[in-house]
C-alpha angles and dihedrals in degrees: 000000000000118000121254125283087268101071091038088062091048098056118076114238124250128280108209125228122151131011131002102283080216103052103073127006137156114242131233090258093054097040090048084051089054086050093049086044105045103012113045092156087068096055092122074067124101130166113218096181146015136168122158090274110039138022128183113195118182117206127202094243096195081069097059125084114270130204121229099289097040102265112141108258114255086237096062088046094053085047092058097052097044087055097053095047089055093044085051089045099052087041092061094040083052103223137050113291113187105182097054096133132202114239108172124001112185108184126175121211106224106164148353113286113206124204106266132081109353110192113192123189123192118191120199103248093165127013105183137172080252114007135047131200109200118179114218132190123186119205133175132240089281089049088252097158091243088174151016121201134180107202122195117192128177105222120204122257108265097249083061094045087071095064092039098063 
C-alpha cells in the first residue's frame, strides 16, 4: 500500500547513478526475511512494498517504546526510518548487504505519534557507487506526518558486497 498523493509529493524524485532501479531488488518477502534474521528487535516491522526507488514499511506501534503520555519515543522513531532506509538500501543493491553502514541520520520531529499503525516511506534521493541518500517520512495510523528524516548510508564497494550477504 503506497501513501497517499500527498507524501509522494512531499518526497524528492530519484537522481540516478548507478544501475537500472528496476534491473535487480530484493522483494517485500525477502526484505521482511533479512528483518526476522538480523534484526529480531524490528519484528513489529513489516515491509508491504519495495521496488529500487521506494519502499513503505508499517510497524505495530503498540509494540514500540512510548514516553509518559503515550507518544512514541523519538528513538523508536529514528530507529523506523533508519530501517527502512537500509531495507531500501539493500533492495536496491539486490541482495543482503550487511555492512551497509549509517553515517549521518537527520530526523525532524513534526507531530505526536500514538501507538497504533506506523507507516514509514522511504524514497531513493541518491543512489551512489558508495553513498546513498534515502528520504523518509514517518506518519501515524490517520496518516498525521509525525516525522522527516534525511538518511545517509556507505555502501561497500561491490567486490566486498559479495562476503557481507
Amino acid at each position: 500500500m503506497r501513501p497517499g498523493p500527498a507524501a509522494a509529493d512531499r518526497l524528492a524524485p530519484v537522481a540516478a547513478e548507478g544501475p537500472d532501479p528496476a534491473a535487480v531488488t530484493l522483494s517485500a518477502d525477502e526484505l521482511n526475511a533479512l528483518v526476522r534474521k538480523q534484526f529480531p528487535d524490528y519484528a513489529a516491522c513489516r515491509v508491504t512494498d519495495a521496488s529500487g526507488t521506494d519502499l513503505v514499511m508499517e510497524a505495530d506501534g503498540a509494540r514500540l517504546r512510548t514516553r509518559p503520555g503515550g507518544t512514541i519515543s523519538g528513538p523508536e522513531q529514528a530507529g523506523l526510518v533508519d530501517l527502512a532506509a537500509f531495507l531500501l538500501i539493500n533492495a536496491r543493491l539486490g541482495r543482503p548487504t550487511l555492512m551497509a553502514l549509517t553515517t549521518s541520520l537527520q530526523i525532524s520531529y513534526l507531530n505526536r505519534p500514538r501507538p497504533g499503525l506506523l507507516r514509514t516511506h522511504a524514497r531513493m534521493a541518491k543512489f551512489g557507487r558508495r553513498l546513498c541518500v534515502v528520504l523518509a517520512e514517518l506518519s501515524d495510523e490517520a496518516g498525521d506526518l509525525a516525522a522527516s528524516a534525511t538518511v545517509t548510508y556507505s555502501v561497500p564497494p561491490p567486490d566486498a558486497r559479495r562476503a557481507t550477504g
